[in-house]
C-alpha positions in Angstrom: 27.2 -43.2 40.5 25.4 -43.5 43.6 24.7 -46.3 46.1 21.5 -47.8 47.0 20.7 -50.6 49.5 18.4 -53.2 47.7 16.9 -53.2 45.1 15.5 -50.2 42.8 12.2 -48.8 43.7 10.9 -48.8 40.0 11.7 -51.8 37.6 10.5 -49.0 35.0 13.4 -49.9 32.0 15.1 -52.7 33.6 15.1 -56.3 31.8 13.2 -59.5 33.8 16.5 -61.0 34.4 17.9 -58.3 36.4 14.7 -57.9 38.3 14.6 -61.8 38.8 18.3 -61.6 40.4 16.7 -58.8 42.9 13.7 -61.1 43.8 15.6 -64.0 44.5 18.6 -62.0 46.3 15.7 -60.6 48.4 13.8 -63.9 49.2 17.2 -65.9 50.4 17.6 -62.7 52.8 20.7 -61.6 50.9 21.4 -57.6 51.1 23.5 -56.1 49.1 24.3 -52.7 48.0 23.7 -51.5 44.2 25.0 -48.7 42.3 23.7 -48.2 38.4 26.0 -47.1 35.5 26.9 -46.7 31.9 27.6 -50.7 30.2 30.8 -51.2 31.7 32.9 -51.8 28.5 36.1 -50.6 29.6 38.9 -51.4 32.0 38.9 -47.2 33.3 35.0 -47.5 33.8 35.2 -51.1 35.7 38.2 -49.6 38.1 35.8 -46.7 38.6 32.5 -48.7 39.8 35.3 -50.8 41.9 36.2 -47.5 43.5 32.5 -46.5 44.0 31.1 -49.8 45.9 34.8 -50.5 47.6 34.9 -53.7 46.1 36.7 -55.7 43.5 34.5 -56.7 40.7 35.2 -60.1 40.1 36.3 -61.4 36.4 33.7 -63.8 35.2 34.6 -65.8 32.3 32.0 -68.2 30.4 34.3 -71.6 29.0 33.8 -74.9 27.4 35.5 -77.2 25.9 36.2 -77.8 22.4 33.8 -80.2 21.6 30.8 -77.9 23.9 30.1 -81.1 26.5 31.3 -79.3 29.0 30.7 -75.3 30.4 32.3 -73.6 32.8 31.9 -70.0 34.8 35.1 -68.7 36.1 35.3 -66.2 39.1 38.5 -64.3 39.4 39.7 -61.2 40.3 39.6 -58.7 37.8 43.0 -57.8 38.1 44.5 -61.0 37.2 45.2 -62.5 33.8 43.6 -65.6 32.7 45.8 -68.4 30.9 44.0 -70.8 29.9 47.0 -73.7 30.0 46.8 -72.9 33.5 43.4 -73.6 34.3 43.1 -76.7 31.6 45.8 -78.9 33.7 43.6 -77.9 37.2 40.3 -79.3 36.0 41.7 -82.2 33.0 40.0 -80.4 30.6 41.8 -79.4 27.2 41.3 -77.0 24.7 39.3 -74.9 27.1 37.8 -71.8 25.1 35.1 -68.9 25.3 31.7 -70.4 24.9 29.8 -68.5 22.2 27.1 -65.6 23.4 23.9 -68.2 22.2 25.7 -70.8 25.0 25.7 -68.1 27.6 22.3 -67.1 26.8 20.4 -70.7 26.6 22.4 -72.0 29.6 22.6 -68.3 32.5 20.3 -66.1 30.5 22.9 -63.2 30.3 24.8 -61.6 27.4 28.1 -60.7 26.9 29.5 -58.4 29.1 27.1 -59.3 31.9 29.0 -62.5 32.8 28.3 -63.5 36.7 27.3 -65.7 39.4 24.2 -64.9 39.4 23.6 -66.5 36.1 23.7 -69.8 38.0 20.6 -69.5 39.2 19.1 -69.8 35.7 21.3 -72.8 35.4 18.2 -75.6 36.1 19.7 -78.6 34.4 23.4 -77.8 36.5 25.1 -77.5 33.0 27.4 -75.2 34.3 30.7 -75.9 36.5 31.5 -73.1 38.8 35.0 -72.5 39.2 36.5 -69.8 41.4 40.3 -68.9 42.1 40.9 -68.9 46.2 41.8 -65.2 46.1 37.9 -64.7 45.0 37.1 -66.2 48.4 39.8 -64.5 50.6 37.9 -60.9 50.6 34.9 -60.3 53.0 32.9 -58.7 49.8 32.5 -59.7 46.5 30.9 -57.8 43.0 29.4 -58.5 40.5 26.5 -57.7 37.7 22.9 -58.5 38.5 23.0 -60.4 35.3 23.0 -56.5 33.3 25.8 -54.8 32.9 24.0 -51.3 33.6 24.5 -52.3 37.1 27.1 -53.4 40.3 26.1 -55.4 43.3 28.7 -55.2 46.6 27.7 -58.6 48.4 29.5 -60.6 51.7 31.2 -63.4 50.3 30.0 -65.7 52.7 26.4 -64.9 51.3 27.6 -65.5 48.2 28.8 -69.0 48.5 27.4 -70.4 51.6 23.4 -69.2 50.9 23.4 -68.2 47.4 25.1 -70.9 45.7 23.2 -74.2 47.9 20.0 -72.1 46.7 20.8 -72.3 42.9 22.0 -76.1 43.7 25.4 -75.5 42.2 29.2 -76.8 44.1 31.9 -74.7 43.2 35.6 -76.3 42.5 38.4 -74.1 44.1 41.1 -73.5 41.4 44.8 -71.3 42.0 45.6 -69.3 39.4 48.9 -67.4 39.4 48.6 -65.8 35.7 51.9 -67.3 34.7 52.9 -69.2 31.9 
């Protein structure tokens, strides 16, 4: 895997929806670094993209309740374990499960295993509640997918939340997550 600044010089093979992250990345000023791979479908291949851009790849994690009124994107760091009791008494909302792959594709335009913050910004109607654990916030960088899982963005935090997230016109609810029963 190698690193590149920006985005790729040919969209040759790449889906809109990656290319659309890239565009809008680049028009809010936002650099980042990129590195392509493999689908990252194991915990060994993740830990090895981690390695490559010196970053954490954050755990995003598409919810909703039981009766589907209400969504949810969780950002956490990959290494911790999600319970979902844990999360359910934080935000009052029971019965908290993973929304089905049609959800995540009418409401971010991503499919499984692409799960990430940059979904938002396809997100018009605000249907989807960010929620991020504070230890997401505590690093100076930040990864995630470009909305494919074929590739890894390294990004400042700061960018992240403080230019990226007003331009996609989504708040964010800080949640502590320990992992724990």
């Amino acid at each position: 895997m190698e690193l590149y600044n920006g985005r790729p010089e040919s969209t040759e093979g790449r889906l809109e929806r990656e290319i659309r992250v890239y565009d809008f990345l680049d028009k809010l000023g936002i650099k980042y670094v990129r590195t392509d791979h493999e689908p990252a479908d194991t915990m060994e291949h993740c830990n090895e993209i981690d390695r490559v851009l010196e970053v954490l790849i954050c755990k995003n994690l598409f919810l909703c309740n039981r009766q589907k009124t209400n969504y949810y994107l969780l950002m956490m760091p990959g290494d911790k374990k999600f319970k979902t009791k844990e999360l359910s008494a934080q935000i009052n909302s029971a019965r908290l499960s993973f929304a089905d792959s049609d959800d995540m594709l009418r409401y971010l335009d991503i499919e499984p295993g692409a799960v990430s913050i940059m979904g938002l910004m396809n997100d018009k109607d605000n249907v989807v509640k960010l929620l991020v654990d504070e230890d997401v916030l505590k690093g100076e960088y930040l990864g995630c997918h470009p909305c494919v899982n074929t590739s890894s963005l390294k990004l400042k935090t700061k960018d992240v939340f403080e230019t990226y997230l007003p331009a996609v016109h989504h708040d964010m609810q800080i949640v502590k997550l320990v992992g724990e029963d």
